[in-house]
N, C-alpha and C positions, 0 to 999 in steps of 0.2 A: 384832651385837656389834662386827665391824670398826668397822660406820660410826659407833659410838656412841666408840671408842676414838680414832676419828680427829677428832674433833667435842675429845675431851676433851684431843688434843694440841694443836688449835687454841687452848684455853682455852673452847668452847662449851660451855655445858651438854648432857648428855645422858640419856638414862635406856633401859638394855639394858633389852629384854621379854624374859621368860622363862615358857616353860611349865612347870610343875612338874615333868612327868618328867626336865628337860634342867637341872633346876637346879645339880645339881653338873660335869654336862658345862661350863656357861656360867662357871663360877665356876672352871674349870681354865682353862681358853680365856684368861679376865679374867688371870690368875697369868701364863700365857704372855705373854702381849703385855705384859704389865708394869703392868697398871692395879693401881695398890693398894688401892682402895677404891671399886670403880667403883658406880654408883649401878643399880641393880639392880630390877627387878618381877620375882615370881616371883606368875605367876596362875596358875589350872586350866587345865587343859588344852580346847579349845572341842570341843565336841562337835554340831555344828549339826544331824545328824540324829536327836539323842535330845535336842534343847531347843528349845522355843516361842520364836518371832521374839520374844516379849517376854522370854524368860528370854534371849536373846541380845544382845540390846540395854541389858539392866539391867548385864549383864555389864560389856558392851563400855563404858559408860556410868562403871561402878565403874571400871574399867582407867584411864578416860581421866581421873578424878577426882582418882585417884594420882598419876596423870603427873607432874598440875599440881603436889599437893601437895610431889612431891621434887622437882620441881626449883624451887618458889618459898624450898627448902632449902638450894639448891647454894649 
């Protein structure tokens, strides 16, 4: 979250990763530091000992897909 906030006072593009249980914790944090709109993933939470190296990787795969697409939005 900082390094995503300090990325966006430079003018970088950034994008916070969030676990869903944290998502309203990340979205206070955001409000503190002053980002008004900060650009944001909220995935599941990873579970690796109750998911298939393939169900892990699809995952991880989706996550990374998103990345791209917010910030080919910034």
């Amino acid at each position: 979250m900082r390094d995503a906030f300090q990325a966006w006072k430079q003018g970088i593009p950034a994008v916070v990763l969030v676990h869903e249980p944290f998502a309203t914790l990340a979205k206070a944090q955001c409000q503190s530091l002053g980002a008004k709109d900060p650009t944001t993933l909220v995935y599941k939470q990873d579970a690796p000992a109750r998911e298939s190296d393939e169900e892990s990787i699809e995952k991880a795969r989706h996550v990374a897909a998103e990345v791209v697409r917010l910030l080919s939005h910034v």
